[in-house]
ZAKOLDREN-550828 format. One line per 10 residues: number of its first residue (from 0); their letters; for each residue x, y, z of N, C-alpha, C, O. Coordinates in steps of 0.1 Angstrom, whole numbers, padded with zeros to 4 digits. Atoms other than C-alpha are relative to their C-alpha. Last residue first. Example, Ala and Ser with C-alpha at 12.3 -4.5 7.8 and 13.67 -1.06 7.14 Angstrom:
1) SA) -0009/-0011/0000/0137/-0011/0071/-0008/0011/0008/-0003/0022/0009; 0009/-0012/0000/0123/-0045/0078/0009/0012/0000/0019/0012/0007
end
This chain:
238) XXXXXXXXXX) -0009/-0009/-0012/0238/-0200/0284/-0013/-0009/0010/-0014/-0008/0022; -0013/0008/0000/0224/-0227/0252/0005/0008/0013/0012/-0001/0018; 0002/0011/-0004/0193/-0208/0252/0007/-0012/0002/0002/-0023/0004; 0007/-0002/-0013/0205/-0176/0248/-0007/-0012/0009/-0008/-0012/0021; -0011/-0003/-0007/0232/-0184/0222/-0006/0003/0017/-0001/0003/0028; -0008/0012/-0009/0205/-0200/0207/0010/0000/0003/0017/-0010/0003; 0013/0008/-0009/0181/-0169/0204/0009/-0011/0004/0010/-0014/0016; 0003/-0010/-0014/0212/-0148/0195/-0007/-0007/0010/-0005/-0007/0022; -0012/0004/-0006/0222/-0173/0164/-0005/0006/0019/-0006/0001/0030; 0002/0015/0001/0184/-0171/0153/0012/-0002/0012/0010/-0006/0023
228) XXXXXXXXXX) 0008/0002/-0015/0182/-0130/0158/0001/-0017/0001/-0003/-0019/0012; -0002/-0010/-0015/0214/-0128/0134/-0011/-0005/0012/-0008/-0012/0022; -0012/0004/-0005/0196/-0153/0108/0008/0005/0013/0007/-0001/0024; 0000/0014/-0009/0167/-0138/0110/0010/-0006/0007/0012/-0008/0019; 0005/-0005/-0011/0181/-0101/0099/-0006/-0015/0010/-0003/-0018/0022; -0013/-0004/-0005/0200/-0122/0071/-0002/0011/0011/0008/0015/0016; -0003/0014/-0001/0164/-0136/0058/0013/0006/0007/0010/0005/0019; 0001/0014/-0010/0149/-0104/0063/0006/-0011/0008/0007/-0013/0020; -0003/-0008/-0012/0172/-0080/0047/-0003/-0012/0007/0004/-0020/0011; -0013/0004/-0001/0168/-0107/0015/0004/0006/0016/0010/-0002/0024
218) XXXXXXXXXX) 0001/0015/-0005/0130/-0103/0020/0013/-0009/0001/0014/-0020/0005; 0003/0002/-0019/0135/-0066/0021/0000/-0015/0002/0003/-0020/0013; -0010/-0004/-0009/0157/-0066/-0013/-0007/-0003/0014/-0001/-0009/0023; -0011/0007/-0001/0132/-0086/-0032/0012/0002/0014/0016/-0005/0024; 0007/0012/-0009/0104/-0065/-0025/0015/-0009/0000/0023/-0007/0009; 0000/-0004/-0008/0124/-0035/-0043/-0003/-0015/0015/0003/-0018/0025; -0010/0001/-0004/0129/-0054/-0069/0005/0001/0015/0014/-0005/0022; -0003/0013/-0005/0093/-0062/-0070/0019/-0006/0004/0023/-0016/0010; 0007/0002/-0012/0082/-0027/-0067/0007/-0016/0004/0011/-0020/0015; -0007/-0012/-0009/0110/-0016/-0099/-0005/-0010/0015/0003/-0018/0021
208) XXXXXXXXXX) -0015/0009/-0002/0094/-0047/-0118/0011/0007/0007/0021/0001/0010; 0005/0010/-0009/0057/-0035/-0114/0016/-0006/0002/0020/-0013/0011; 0004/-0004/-0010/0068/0001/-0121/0002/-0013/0007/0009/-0014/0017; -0006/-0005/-0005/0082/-0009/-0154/0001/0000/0014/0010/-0006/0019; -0014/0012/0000/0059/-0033/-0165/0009/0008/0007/0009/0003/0018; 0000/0012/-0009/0034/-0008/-0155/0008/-0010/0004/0011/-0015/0015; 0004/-0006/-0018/0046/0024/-0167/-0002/-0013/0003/0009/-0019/0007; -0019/0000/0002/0055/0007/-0205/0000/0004/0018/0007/-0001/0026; -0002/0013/-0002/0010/-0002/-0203/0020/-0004/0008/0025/-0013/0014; 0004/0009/-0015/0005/0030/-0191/0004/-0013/0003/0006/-0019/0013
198) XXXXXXXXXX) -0009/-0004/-0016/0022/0048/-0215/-0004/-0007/0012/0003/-0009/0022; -0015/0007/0004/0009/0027/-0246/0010/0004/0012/0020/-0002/0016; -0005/0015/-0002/-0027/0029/-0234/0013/-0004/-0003/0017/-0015/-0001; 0002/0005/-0011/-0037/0068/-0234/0007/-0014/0007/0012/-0015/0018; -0009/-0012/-0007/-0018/0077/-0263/-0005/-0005/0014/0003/-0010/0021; -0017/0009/0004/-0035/0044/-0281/0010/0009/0011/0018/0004/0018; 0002/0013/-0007/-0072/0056/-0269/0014/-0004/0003/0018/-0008/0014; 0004/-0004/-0015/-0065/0091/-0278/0003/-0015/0003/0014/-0018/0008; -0009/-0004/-0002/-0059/0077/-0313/0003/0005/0011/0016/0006/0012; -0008/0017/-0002/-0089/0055/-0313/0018/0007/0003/0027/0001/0010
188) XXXXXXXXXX) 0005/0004/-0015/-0109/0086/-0303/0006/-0008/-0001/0008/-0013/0010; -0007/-0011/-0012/-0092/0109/-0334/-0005/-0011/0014/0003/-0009/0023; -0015/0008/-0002/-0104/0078/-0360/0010/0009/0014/0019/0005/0021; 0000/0016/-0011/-0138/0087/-0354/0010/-0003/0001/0013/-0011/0010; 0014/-0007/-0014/-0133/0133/-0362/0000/-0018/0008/0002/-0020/0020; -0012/-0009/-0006/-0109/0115/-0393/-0005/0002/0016/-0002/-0006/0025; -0013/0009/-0004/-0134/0099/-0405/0011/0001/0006/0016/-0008/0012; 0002/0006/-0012/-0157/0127/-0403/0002/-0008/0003/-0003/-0012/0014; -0005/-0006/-0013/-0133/0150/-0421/-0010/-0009/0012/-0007/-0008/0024; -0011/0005/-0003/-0128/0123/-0450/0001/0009/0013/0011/0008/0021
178) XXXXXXXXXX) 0001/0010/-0010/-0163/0122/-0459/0015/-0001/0009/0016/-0009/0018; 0008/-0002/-0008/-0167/0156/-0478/0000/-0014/0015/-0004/-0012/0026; 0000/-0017/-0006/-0135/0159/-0491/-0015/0002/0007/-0016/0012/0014; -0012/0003/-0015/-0134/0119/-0500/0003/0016/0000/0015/0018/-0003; -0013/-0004/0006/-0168/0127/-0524/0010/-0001/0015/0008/0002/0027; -0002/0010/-0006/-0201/0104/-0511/0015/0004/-0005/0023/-0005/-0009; -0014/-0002/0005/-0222/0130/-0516/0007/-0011/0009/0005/-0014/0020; 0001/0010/0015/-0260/0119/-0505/0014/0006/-0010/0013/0006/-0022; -0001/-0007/0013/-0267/0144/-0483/0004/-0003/-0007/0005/0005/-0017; 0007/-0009/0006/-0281/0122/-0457/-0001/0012/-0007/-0012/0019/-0009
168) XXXXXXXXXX) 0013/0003/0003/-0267/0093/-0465/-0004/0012/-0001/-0006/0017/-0012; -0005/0002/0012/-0231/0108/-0456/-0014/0000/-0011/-0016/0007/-0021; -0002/-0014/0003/-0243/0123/-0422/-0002/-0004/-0023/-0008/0001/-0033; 0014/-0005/0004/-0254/0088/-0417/-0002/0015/-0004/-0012/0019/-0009; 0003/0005/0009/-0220/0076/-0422/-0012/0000/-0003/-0017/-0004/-0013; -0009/-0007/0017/-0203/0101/-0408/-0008/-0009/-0004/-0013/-0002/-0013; 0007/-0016/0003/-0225/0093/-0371/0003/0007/-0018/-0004/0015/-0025; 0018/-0002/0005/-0219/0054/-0379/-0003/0014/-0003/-0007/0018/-0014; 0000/0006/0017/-0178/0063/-0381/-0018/-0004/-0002/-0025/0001/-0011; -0002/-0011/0008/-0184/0084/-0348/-0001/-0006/-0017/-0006/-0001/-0027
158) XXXXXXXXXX) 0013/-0007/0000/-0197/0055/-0327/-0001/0013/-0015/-0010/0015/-0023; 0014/0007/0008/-0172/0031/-0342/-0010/0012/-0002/-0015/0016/-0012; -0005/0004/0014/-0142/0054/-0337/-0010/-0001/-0003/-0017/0006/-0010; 0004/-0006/0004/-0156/0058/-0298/0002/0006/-0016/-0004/0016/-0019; 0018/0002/0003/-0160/0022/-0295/-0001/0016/-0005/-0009/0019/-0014; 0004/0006/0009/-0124/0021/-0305/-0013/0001/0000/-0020/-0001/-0010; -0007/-0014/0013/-0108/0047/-0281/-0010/-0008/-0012/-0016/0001/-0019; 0011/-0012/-0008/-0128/0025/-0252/0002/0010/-0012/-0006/0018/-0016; 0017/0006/0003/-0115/-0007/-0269/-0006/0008/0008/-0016/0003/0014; 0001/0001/0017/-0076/0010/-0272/-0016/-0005/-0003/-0021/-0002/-0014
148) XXXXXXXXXX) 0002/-0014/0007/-0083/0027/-0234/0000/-0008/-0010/-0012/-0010/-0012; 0013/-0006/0005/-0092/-0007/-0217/-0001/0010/-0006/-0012/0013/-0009; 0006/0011/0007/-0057/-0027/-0212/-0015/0005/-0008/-0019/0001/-0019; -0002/0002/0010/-0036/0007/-0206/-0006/-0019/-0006/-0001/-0025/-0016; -0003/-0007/0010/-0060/0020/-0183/0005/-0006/-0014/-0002/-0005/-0024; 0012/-0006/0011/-0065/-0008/-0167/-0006/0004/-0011/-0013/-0001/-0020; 0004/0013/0009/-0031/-0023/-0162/-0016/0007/-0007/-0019/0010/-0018; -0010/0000/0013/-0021/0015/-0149/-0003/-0014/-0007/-0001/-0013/-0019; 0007/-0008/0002/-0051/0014/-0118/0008/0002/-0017/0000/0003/-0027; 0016/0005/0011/-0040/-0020/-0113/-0004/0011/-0006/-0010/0008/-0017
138) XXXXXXXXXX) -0009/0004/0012/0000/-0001/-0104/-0015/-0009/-0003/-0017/-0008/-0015; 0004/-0007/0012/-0024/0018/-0079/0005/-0005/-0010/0000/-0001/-0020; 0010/-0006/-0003/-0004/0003/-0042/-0003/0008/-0019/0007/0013/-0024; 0008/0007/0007/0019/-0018/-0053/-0007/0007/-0004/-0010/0007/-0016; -0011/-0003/0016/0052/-0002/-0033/-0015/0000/-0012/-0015/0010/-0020; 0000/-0017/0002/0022/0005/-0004/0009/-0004/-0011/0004/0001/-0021; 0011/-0007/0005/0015/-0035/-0009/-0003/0018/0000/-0013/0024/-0004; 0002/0002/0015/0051/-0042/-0008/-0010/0003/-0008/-0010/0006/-0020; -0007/-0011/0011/0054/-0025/0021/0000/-0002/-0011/0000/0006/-0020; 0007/-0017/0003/0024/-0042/0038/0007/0010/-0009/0002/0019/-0017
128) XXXXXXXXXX) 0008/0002/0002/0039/-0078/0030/-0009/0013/-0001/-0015/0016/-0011; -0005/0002/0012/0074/-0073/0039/-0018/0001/-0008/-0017/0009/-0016; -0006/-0013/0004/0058/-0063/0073/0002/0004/-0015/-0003/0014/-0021; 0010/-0006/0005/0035/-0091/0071/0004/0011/0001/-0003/0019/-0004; 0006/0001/0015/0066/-0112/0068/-0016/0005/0000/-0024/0000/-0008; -0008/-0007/0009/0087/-0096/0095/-0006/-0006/-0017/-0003/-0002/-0028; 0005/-0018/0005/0058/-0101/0122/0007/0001/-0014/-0001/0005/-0023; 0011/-0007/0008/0060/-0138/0110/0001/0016/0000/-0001/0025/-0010; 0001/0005/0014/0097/-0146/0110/-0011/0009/-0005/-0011/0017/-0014; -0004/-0007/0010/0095/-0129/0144/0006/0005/-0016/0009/0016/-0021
118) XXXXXXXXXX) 0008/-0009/0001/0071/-0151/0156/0005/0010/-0003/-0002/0018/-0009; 0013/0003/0011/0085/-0185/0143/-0006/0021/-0003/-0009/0027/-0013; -0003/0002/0012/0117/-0176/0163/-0010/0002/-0012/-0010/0010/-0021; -0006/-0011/0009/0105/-0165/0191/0003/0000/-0013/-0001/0009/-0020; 0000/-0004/0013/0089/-0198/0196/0005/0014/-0010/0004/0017/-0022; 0007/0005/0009/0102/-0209/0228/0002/0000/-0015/0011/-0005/-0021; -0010/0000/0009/0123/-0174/0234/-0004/-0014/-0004/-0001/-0016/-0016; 0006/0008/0009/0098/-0163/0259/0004/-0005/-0011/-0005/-0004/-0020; 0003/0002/0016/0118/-0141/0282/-0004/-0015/-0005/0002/-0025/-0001; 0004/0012/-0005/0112/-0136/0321/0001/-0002/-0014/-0011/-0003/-0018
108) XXXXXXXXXX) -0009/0009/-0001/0126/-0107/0328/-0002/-0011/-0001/0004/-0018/0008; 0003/-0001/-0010/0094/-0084/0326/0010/-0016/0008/0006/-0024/0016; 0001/-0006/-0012/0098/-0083/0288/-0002/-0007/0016/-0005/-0019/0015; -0012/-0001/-0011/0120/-0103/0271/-0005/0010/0009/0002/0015/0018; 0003/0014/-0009/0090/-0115/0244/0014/0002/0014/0017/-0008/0021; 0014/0003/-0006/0083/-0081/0237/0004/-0015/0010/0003/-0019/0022; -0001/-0011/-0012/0118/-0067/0235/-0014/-0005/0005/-0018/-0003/0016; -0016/0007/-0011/0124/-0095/0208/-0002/0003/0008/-0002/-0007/0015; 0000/0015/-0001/0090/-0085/0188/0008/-0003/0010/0003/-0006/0021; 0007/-0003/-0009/0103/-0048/0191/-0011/-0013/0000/-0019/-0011/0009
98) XXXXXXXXXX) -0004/-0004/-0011/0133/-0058/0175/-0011/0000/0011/-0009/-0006/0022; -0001/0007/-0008/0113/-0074/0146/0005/0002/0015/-0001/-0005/0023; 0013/0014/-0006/0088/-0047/0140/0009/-0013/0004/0004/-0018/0015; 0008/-0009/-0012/0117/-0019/0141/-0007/-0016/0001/-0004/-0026/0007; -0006/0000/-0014/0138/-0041/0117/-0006/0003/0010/-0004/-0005/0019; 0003/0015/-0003/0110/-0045/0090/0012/-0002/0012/0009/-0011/0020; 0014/0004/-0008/0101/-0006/0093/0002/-0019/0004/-0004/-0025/0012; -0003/-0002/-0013/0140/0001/0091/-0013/0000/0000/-0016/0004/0011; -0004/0008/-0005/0139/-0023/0058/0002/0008/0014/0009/0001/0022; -0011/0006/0006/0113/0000/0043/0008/-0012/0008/0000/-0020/0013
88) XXXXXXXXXX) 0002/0006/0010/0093/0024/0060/0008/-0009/-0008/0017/-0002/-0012; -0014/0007/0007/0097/0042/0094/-0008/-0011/-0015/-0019/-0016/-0013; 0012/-0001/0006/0072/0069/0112/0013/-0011/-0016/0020/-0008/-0026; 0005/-0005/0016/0096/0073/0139/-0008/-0004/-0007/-0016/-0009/0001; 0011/-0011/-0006/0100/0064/0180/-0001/0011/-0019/-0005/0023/-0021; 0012/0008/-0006/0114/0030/0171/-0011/0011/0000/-0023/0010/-0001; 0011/0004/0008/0144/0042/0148/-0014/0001/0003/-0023/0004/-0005; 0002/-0010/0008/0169/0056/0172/-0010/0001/-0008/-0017/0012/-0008; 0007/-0016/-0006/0158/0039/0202/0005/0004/-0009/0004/0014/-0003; 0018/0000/-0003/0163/0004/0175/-0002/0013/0005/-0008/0021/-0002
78) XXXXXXXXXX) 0008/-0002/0015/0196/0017/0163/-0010/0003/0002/-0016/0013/-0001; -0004/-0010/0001/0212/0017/0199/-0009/0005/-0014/-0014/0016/-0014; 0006/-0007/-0004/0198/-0020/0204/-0001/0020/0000/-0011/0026/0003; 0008/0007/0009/0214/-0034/0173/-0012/0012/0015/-0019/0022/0012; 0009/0008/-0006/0244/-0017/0182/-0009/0001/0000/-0012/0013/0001; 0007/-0005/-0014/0263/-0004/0154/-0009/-0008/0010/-0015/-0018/0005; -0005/0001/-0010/0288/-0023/0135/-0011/0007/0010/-0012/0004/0021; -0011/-0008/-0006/0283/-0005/0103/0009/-0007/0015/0020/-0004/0018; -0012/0011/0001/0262/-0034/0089/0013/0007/0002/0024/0003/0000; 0001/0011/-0008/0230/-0013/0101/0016/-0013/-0004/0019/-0023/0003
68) XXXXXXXXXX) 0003/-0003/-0011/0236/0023/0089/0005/-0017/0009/0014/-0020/0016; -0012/-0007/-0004/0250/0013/0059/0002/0001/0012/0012/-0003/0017; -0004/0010/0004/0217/-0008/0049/0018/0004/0006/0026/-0005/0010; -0002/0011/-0011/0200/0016/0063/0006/-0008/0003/0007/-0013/0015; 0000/-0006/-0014/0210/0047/0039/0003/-0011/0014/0013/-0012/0022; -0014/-0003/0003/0209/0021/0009/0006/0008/0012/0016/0004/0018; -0007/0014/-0003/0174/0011/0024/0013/0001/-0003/0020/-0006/0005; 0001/0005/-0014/0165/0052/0025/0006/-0017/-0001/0018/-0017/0003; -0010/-0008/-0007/0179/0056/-0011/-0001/0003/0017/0009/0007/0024; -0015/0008/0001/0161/0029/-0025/0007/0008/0007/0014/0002/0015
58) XXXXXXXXXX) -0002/0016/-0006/0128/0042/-0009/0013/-0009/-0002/0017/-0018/0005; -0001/-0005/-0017/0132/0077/-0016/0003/-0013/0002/0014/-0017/0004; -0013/-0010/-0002/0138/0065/-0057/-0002/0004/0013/0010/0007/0015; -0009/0007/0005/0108/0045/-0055/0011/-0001/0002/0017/-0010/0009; 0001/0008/-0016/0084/0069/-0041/0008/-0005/0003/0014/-0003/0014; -0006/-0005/-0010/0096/0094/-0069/0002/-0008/0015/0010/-0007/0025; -0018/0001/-0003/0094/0067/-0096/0003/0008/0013/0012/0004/0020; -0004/0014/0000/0057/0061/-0083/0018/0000/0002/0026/-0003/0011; 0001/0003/-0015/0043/0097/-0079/0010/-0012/0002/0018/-0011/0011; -0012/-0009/-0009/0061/0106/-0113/-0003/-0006/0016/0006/-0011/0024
48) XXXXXXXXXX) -0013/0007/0005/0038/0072/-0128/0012/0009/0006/0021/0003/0011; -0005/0012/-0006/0009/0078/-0110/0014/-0002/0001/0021/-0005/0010; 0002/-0002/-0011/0003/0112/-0122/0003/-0010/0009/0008/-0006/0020; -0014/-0015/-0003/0013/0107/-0158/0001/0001/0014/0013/0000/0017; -0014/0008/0005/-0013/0080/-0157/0013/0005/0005/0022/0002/0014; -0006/0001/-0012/-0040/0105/-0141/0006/-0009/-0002/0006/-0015/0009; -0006/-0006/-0014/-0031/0123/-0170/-0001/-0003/0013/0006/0002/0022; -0018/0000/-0002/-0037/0095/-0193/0006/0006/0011/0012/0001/0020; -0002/0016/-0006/-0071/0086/-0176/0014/-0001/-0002/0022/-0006/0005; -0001/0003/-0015/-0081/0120/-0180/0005/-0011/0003/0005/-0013/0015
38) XXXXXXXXXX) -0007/-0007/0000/-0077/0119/-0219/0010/0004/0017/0021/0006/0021; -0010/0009/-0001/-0093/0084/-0220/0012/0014/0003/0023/0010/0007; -0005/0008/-0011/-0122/0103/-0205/0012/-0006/-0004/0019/-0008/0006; -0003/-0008/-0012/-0123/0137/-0223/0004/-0011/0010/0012/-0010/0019; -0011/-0006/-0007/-0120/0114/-0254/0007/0012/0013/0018/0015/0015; -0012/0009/0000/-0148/0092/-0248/0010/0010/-0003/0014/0015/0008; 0002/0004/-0011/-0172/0123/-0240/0014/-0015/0002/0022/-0017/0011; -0003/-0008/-0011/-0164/0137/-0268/0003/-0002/0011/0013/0003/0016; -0014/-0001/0002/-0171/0107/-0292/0007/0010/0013/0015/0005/0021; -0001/0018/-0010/-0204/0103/-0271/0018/-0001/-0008/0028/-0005/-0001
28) XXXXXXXXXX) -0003/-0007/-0017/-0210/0146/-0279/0005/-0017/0005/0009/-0018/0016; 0014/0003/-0003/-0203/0138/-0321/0002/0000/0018/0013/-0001/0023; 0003/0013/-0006/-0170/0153/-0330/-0013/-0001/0009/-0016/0006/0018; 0015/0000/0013/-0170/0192/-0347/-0004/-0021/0002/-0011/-0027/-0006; 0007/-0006/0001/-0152/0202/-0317/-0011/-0004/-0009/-0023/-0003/-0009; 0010/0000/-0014/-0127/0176/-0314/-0012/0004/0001/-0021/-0004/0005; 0006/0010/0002/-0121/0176/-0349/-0004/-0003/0010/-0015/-0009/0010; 0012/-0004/0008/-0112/0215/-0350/-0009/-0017/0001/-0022/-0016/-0001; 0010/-0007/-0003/-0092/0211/-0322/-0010/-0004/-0001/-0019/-0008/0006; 0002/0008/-0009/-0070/0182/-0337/-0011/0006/0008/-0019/-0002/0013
18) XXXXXXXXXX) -0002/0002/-0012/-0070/0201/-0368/-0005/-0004/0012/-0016/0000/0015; -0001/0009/-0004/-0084/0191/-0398/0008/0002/0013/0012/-0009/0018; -0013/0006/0000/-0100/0224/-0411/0003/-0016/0003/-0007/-0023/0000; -0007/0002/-0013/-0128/0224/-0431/0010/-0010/0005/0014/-0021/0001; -0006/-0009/-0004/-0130/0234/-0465/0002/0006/0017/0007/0016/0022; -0014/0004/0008/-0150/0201/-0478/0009/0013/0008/0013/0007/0018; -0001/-0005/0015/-0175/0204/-0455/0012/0001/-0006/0023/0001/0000; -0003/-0012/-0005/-0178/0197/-0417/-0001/0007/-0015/-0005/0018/-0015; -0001/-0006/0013/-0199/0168/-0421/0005/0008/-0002/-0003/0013/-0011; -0014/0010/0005/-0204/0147/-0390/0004/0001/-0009/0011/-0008/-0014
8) XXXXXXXXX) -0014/0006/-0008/-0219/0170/-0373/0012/-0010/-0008/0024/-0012/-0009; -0010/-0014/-0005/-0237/0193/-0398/0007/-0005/0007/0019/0000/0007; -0005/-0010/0008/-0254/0161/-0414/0014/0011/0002/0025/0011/-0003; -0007/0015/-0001/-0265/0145/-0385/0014/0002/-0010/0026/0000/-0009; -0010/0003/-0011/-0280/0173/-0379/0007/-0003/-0002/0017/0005/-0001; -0003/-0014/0001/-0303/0179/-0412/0012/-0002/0010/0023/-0003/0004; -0016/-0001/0013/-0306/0144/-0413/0008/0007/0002/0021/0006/0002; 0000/-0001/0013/-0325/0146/-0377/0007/-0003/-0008/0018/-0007/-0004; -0009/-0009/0008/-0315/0136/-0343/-0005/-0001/-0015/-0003/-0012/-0020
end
C-alpha cells in the first residue's frame, strides 16, 4: 500500500462525518473484518442467550409439572406407562431410567435386587449427568466470546491506530481534525469488542447459575427417588 492510500484510508479529512457508518466504511479492510466478526459473535450471543432462558423456563415448568404429578399419590407404576413411551427430559427422564432399571432387574420373575440399589443410583447419575450437559450445552461458546472479544476489539484498535498513523506521516499534518477521524475509525473495533464481551460475559454467569440450579433440583429428585426405591428393595427382601 502506498502513502497515497494509506492516506485516503485513514484520513477522511477534516469535514468528515463521524458516524458509526461513516467510520466503518472509511476503516482499514483487517479493522472490518474484526468488527463483522465480534459483531457476529454478539448476535450469535443474543442467540444463545433467548435459546437458553427459553429452555430453562420449559424445563422449570415441566419439573414443577412432575414434581406435582409424582407426590400426588399416584402410582409409581401408573406414571411410568404414562411417561415411558415419550421423548422425556428432566426429573421424568431421571424417573423413566430408574423405573425401567427396576422392571429390568424383575423381569422374567426372578428379580435381581442384589445390587439394585448401586444400579439404579448409577443409571440416575448419568441421567443427572446428560441433562446437565444439554442444560450446559454452548454456555463455553459465551466464556469465549466474552473473554476474547476485548483483545480481538483491541488488536483491531491497534491495527487501525498504525494505519492513521501512517496516513498521518504521509501528509505530514498532524492537526486533531485531521487525525481524530482515524482514531476514532481504531477506537470503533475496541468498542464492538466491549458490546460484544459485556453481554456474554452477564449471559454466562447467569446461565451457568440458572443450569446449575436446575442440576441441583434433579440430584435432590434423585436422592428422595432412591430413598423410596431403597425402602421397597428391603421391604422386598425382608418378605
Amino acid at each position: 500500500m502506498n502513502p497515497a492510500e494509506v492516506t485516503q484510508i485513514a484520513l477522511p479529512g477534516p469535514g468528515a462525518s463521524l458516524s458509526l457508518l461513516h467510520l466503518f466504511w472509511n476503516a482499514h479492510i483487517v479493522v472490518k473484518i474484526v468488527i463483522i466478526g465480534l459483531g457476529s459473535a454478539s448476535v450469535w450471543c443474543w442467540a444463545i442467550l433467548v435459546d437458553k432462558l427459553i429452555l430453562y423456563t420449559r424445563t422449570r415448568r415441566q419439573m414443577d409439572a412432575f414434581e406435582q404429578v409424582f407426590w400426588s399419590g399416584q402410582s409409581l407404576e401408573e406414571l411410568y406407562r404414562t411417561l415411558s413411551s415419550r421423548n422425556n427430559h428432566g426429573m421424568a427422564a431421571l424417573f423413566v431410567a430408574a423405573m425401567r432399571e427396576w422392571k429390568r432387574s424383575h423381569e422374567n420373575g426372578r428379580p435381581a435386587i442384589a445390587s439394585l440399589q448401586q444400579r439404579i443410583d448409577k443409571v440416575m447419575d448419568v441421567t443427572i449427568a446428560r441433562e446437565v450437559e444439554r442444560l450446559q450445552s454452548r454456555l463455553l461458546v459465551l466464556a469465549t466470546i466474552g473473554s476474547s472479544s476485548p483483545f480481538i476489539g483491541l488488536f483491531g484498535t491497534v491495527w487501525g491506530i498504525m494505519t492513521a498513523f501512517q496516513g498521518i506521516a504521509a501528509s505530514k499534518n498532524t492537526s486533531l481534525a485531521v487525525v481524530a477521524p482515524g482514531i476514532a475509525e481504531a477506537l470503533f473495533a475496541t468498542a464492538v469488542g466491549l458490546v460484544a464481551a459485556i453481554p456474554a460475559v452477564i449471559a454466562y454467569n447467569k446461565l451457568t447459575s440458572d443450569a446449575g440450579a436446575l442440576g441441583a433440583r434433579l440430584e435432590t429428585f434423585a436422592d428422595e427417588f432412591s430413598a423410596i426405591l431403597s425402602r421397597q428393595i428391603d421391604e422386598r427382601q425382608a418378605a
